[in-house]
Each structure stands twice: as C-alpha cells, then as structure tokens.
N, C-alpha and C positions, 0 to 999 in steps of 0.2 A: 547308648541304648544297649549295646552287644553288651557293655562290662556291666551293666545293672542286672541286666539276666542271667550272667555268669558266673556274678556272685550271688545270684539268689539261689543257681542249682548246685555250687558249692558247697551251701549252707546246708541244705539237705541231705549231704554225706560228707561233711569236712575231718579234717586229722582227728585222731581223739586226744584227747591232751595226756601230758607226758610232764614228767619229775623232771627237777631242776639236775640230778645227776643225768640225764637220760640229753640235758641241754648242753650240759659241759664236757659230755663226750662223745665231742663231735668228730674229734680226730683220731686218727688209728693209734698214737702214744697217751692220749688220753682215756682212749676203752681199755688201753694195755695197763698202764698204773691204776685204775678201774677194778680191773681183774686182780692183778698183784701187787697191791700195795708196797709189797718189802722191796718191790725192785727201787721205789724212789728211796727207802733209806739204804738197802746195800750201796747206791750206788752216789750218796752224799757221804757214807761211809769210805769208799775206795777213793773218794775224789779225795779229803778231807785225808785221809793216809799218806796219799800218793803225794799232797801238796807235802806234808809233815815229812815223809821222809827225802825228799829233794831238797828242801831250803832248811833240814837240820846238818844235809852236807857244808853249803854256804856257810852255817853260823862255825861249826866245827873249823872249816877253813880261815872264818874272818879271827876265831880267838889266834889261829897261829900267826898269822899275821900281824897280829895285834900284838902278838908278844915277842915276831920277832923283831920289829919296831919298838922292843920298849915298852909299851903302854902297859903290859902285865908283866911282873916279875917271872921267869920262867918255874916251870912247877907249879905255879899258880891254881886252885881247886876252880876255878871260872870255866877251865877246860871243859872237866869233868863234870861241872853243875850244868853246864850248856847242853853238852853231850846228852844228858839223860831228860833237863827239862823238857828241852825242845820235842822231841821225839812223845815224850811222855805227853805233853799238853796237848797233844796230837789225837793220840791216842783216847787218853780220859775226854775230851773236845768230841769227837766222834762218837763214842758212845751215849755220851749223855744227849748229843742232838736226836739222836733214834727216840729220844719222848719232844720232840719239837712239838708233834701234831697235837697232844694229849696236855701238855703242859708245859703252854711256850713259855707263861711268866716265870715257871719255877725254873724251865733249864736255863733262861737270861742269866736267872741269878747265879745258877750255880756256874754258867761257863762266867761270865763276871770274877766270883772269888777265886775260882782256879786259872783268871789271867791275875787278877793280883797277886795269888800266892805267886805264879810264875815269875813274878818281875819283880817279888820280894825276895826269891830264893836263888833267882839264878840271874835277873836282872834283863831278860828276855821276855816280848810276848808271843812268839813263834807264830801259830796258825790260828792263835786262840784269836784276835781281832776277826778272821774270818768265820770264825765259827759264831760268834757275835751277833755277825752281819746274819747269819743265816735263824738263829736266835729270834734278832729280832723281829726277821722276815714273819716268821710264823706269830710272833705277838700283834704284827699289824693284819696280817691275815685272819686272826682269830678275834680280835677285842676291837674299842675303839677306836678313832684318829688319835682320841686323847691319851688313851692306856698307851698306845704306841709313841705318841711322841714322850711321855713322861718315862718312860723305862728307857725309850734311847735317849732320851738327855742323862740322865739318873747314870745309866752305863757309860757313857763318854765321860763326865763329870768325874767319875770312881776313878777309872782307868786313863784318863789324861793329869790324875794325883800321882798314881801309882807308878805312873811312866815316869813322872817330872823327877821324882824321889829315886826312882830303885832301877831306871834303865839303863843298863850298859851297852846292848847291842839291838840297835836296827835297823832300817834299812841306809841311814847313810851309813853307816859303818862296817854294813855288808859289802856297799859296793864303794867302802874306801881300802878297808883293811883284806877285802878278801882274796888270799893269795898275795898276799905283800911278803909273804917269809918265801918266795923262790924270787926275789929280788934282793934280798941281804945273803951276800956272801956267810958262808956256814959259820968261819971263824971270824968274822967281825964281830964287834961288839954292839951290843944292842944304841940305835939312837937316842935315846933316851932310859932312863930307868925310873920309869912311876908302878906304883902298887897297883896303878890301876886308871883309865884315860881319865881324862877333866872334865867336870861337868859341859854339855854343847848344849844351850837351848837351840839353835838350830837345829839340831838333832830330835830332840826332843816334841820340837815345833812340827818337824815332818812325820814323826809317827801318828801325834794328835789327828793331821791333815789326812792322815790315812787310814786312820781310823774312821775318822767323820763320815769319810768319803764310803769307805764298807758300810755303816749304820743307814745312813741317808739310801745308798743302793738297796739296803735289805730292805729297810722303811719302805720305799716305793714301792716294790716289787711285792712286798706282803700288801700293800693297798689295793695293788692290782688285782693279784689276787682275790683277796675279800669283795671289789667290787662286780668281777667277774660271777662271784657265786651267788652276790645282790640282784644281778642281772637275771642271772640263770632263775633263780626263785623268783624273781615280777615273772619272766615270760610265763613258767610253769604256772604260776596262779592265774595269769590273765591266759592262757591254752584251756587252764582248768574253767576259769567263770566262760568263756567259748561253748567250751562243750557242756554246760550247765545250760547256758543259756539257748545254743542249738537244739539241745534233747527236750527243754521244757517246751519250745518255741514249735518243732515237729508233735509234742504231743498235746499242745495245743490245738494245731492246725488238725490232728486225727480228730480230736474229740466235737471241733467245729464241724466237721466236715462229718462225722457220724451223725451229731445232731440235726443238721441238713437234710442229710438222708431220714432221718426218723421221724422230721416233721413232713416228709414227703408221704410216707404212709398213708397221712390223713387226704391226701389227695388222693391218694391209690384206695384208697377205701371209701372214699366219700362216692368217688367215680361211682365205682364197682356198683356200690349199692342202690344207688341211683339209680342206675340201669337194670338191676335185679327189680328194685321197689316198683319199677315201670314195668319188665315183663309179666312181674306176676298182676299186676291189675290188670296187664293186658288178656293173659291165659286166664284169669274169672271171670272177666265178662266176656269171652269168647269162648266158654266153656261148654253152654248150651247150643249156640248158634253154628259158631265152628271148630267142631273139634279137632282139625288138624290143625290150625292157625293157632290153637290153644298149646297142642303139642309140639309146634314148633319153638313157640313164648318159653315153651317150659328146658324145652333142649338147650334153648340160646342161654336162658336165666342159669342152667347147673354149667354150660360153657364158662358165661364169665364167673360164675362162683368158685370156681376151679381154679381161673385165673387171675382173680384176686386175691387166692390163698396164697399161689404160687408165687406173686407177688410181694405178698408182706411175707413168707417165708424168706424169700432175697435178700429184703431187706433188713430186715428183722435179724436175722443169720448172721448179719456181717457187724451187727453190732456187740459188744460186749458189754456185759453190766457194767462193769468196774469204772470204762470209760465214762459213761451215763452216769454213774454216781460221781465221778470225778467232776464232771461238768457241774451238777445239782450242789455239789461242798461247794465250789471255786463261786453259785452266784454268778455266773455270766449274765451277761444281759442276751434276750432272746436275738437269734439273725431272721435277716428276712428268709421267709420260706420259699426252697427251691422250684424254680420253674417246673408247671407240669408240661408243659407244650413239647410236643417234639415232632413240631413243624420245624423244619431248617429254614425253610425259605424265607419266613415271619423271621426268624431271626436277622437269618443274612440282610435282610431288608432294612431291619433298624440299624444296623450296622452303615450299611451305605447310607440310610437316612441321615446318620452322625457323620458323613463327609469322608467313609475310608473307600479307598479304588478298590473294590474286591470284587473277585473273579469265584468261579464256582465249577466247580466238575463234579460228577455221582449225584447230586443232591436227591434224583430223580430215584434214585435206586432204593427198593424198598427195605427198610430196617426190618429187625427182627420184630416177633411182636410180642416180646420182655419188655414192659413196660420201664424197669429196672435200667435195663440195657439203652432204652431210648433215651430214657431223661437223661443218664453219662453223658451219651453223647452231645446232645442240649448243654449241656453244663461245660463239656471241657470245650465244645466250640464258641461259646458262651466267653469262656474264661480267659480260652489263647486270642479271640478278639480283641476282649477290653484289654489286655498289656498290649497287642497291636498299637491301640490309641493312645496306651501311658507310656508306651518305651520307646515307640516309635514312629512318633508325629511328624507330619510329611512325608510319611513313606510314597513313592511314586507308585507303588503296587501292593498288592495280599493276597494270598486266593486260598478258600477250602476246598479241598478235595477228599471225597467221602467214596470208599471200597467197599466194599460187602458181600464176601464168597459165600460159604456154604459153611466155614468151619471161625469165622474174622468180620469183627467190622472195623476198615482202617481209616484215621481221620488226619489228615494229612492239614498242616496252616503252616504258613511263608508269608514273610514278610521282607522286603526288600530293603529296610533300614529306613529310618528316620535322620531327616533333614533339619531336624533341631534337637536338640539335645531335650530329653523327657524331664517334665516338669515334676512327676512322681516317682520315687523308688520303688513304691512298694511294702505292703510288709512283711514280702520275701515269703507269703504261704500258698500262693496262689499255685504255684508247682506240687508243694506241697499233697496241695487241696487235689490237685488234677493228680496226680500220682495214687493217693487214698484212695480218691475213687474209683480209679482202674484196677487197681491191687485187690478190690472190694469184690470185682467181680472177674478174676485174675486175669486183667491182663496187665500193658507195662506203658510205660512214657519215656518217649525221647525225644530231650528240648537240649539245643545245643545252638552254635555259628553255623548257618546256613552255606553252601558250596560257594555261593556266589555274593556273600554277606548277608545283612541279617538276622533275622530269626528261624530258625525253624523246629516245630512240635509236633511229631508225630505218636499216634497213640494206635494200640490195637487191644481189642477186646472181643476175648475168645463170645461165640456163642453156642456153643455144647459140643462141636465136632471136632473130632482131632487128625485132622491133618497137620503132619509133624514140618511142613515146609511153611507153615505162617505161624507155628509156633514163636514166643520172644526166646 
C-alpha cells in the first residue's frame, strides 16, 4: 500500500527526461572526453607512438642479431628498411586513426594498404596490426554486426596474404633474434651466410594468431560500445515517453478537476437562487402587512446575492479558458458532479458505514463560510478516505482530524497500513486532483509514509488571514 502511493506522489513531480549523452556521462572521464574530445585522440595518438618507438628498438636490435647469426648478409638495406618502416607505420597509423570517429571504414582501409605496403617494403607489420584493432573498434562501434564482421574478415584475409608472402620480422623473431649479435664473438664468423632467413610458417602462423586476436579484441569492444549508446538512446526515449506521459496524465488530472469545480457552480447557483427566489416572495407578501419582516427578506435575499457572486467568482477565477477548451476538443465523457454537502459527519459516517475503523477530532469546529472552501474540504476528505479503502485494506485504524484558526483550515488523515495488499492501484490522479484543488485556493498537500507506517495526508488552506506561522 505505502509503494502504490509513493509511486503515485512520484509521478506528480518525477525526473524530467534527459538525452542519451546526458545517460553516458555518467562518470567523471566520461563528462571529461564529453567536454574535450581531443584528449581521446591525443592520447590514442601518444599511446600509438610510444608503443612505435619502443618495439622499433626491438626490431632494430633483432635485424642485428639476425645478421650477426648469418641470416642477413652484413650491410644488408633490411637494416635500414626496418629502421625507418617501423617508426614510419607508427607514425602514418596514428594520424590517420584521429578520423576513426568520422570514418572508421575509410581509415580500416587505409591503415590496411599501409600495413601491406609495410610488409611489402620492408617485410614488417610494426604497430600497424594495432592500430587495426583500434580501426576496427570504431567500425563496430559505428555500423553493423555485419559491416563489422565483413571488414575484419576482409582485413585479416588481406594482411594474413601479405604476411605469408613478404614477412621477414615478428614476433618470434623478435624474441629469437633479438640481441643475439652480443653473443657472437666480434671476430667470428657468421653461422650461417643466407641473403636472407627461410621462409617459417610457424612464424608466420603466429603473427596471423595475433593479429586475429587484436581484430576480434577491437570487434568486441566496438560492440560494446555501440551497445552502450543503444542503451543509452531506449532509456533517453523511454525517460522522454515518462515525462510525455506524466505532463499529459497531470494536465489531464487539472482539467478534470477544473471541470468538477465548474460543474459545481450549478450547485452554488442553483442554491443561491433558490433561496433568493424564496425571500423575495417572502418580502411581497409581507410587504403590506409586515414591513420589517419584508426588510429583513430583503437584507437576507442581497446577503446571499453577494455571496453567491463571491462564490462563482472563486470558482469561476480559478478556471482557465484554454483548460475548458481543451477538455471540450479531447470529447471527455462527463464526471459525476462534485459533492455539494459539507456536512463532515454525513460523510465520515458512510465511511464507517463501508467497514473503515475511523476516529474523528475538530469535526465540530466551525468551517469558514466560503462555500468554495467547504466543498475542498468535502472533497479531499472525500478522496484521502476512498484510497484509505483502496490502498489499505484491513487497516487496524484511520482518523480525520479537522483545525481551523482564524488565518488555516487544516485536515489532517492517517492511516495505520493495510493488512492486505490493495486490490487497486489507482490512476495515480487522485493526489493530483487533491493538490489542484488546494493550489486552486492557495494552499498545499502533503501525502507521504506516516511516523509510525502508513499513510499520511495532510492539507491546509489559507482562508484570507495571514499569519505567517501556518503559512505552507
């Protein structure tokens, strides 16, 4: 019962909805590349360097090695081709990733033909398989599952040719050759004398493997991505249909609850006249016979005419055309017309009559005599009753309790929780409805978990005096 009415007074001031950027930056390095985008490419940029100029030492190191075992004739331009590829694919690799976000299929390709060129020209892939992986990260983050997998097949396919054909150095050869020339004595003679080492499909086999294995890493981690941002866009649309559906649902509940009040008029005026149409027949035929009983008829008849006026002024005041035209376009079907009584005890009666334990304090105490002001109160003790009965069935207790200074009329309902779980949710306007009507005639509502469980709704409404210590 407590979470049925919790989410009903939710509903009536919930989050406003919010962009799917606004969902993905949830974390302090995510509002930061948020703000500064370049920090994610400087610092793909410096990573992407920093790997290219550490493992261009290694290859540098493994050609000496390599040659001075033999496997390259000394003097050999492998040196040299190494030296500058490596370094170089690093470099060109890094820049061209900085258009990842913007055009991931085009930089696949292009980091693609400048790992081919590299293992054409110099028979190395350096950093370039990495840069690859980061490639294709962004193709799976930006396109399809399909787009993604057919360009990293397409790329492995290319570059596991280009390796088989033209590779000379990688990673087993790094970590065979590398530093093997401070284990050959300076003046021995090389072990070997080839133009150049023997083809190794093992070798070969494990660049493939390592390749795969970056593509496949980049693959996932751009899906992730992408589905992170699929996420973030449902929630932002379903925050957005929330709050469409909150603001329509409250200006629903205003326009009911205007319309209520409007058809009350016809009570406040039917009264009214009724009782005029009475004293003045009463003041003409006691015109000749008595004429102060005539003048009394006639004092009483401009009494209530005054306050009938004052009446449908209230009411009438607190409406707005637009709302009323809105209602008249939308076609509503008519509500029942709001209680004129504002007898409490008639009330409270039917209430117990329906089986609820309720208790009663002020009832006695005289209301204002703002016809206006009485129906409210009719109505919202009216209203925190019936969810009594809907939200919290088998309550052990309930009581109203009615205040009434000189400046406040305060209404106080408790409920002690229901012992079965409510059969009705609601449709969440009845707060609504009770809040409208206070606001109508400024005062405030406050419905929350009661000290000791529960319910509790308490309302005040001003009636014309300002004492600033019952102010809301």
């Amino acid at each position: 019962m407590t979470t049925s009415r919790a989410d009903d007074a939710e509903r009536t001031s919930g989050p406003p909805a919010f962009t799917a950027s606004q969902v993905q930056q949830q974390t302090t390095s995510d509002r930061l590349l948020a703000a500064h985008p370049w920090l994610a490419h400087a610092a793909l940029v410096a990573v992407v360097l920093l790997l290219g100029a550490s493992t261009a030492v290694l290859a540098e190191e493994t050609v000496r090695g390599a040659t001075a075992l033999g496997l390259f004739l000394p003097g050999a331009p492998v040196e040299h081709l190494v030296a500058r590829a490596w370094p170089a694919g690093a470099v060109l690799g890094a820049l061209v990733l900085v258009a990842r976000r913007w055009r991931p299929l085009a930089v696949t390709a292009v980091l693609t033909v400048l790992a081919v060129l590299s293992l054409r020209v110099a028979g190395v892939l350096g950093v370039l398989g990495f840069c690859l992986a980061w490639g294709l990260r962004a193709v799976a983050a930006r396109h399809s599952a399909r787009t993604a997998w057919i360009t990293g097949a397409s790329v492995l396919v290319v570059v596991t040719i280009a390796a088989w054909w033209w590779q000379v150095i990688g990673l087993v050869e790094i970590v065979s050759w590398n530093g093997a020339h401070t284990l050959v004595p300076v003046d021995s003679p090389p072990v070997r004398q080839l133009t150049e080492p023997e083809f190794s499909a093992g070798s070969r086999s494990l660049t493939v493997l390592l390749l795969l294995t970056l593509l496949v890493l980049g693959g996932v981690t751009g899906a992730g991505v992408q589905a992170r941002r699929v996420h973030a866009h449902d929630l932002a649309l379903r925050y957005a249909a929330m709050a469409r559906e909150r603001d329509t649902s409250a200006a629903l509940a205003r326009s009911a609850e205007r319309a209520r009040i409007a058809r009350e008029v016809h009570d406040i005026v039917a009264h009214s006249v009724s009782v005029m149409v009475a004293l003045s027949d009463g003041a003409a035929s006691a015109l000749d016979r008595a004429p102060e009983a005539s003048r009394q008829a006639l004092a009483e008849l401009s009494k209530t005419g005054r306050e009938a006026l004052d009446d449908m002024r209230s009411v009438l005041g607190s409406l707005r055309p637009a709302d009323a035209d809105a209602v008249v376009e939308r076609g509503g079907a008519a509500l029942p017309t709001a209680p004129t009584e504002t007898d409490l005890h008639a009330v409270v009666d039917r209430f117990r009559a329906a089986g609820l334990p309720l208790t009663t304090s002020g009832l006695e105490t005289p209301l204002p005599s703002d016809t206006a002001l009485r129906l409210a109160v009719v109505r919202i003790v009216t209203e925190g009753l019936t969810n009594v009965l809907r939200h919290a069935p088998g309550t052990p207790s309930a009581a109203v309790a009615l205040r009434c200074t000189g400046t406040v009329v305060e209404v106080e309902i408790v409920d002690a929780g229901g012992t079965r779980a409510g059969s009705d949710r609601g449709t969440h306007r009845g707060l609504i409805g009770m809040r409208e009507r206070a606001a109508l005639l400024g005062g405030h509502v406050q419905a929350g978990p009661g000290d000791a469980g529960g319910w509790r709704v308490r309302v005040v409404l001003p009636t014309g005096g300002s004492n600033e210590e019952d102010r809301p």
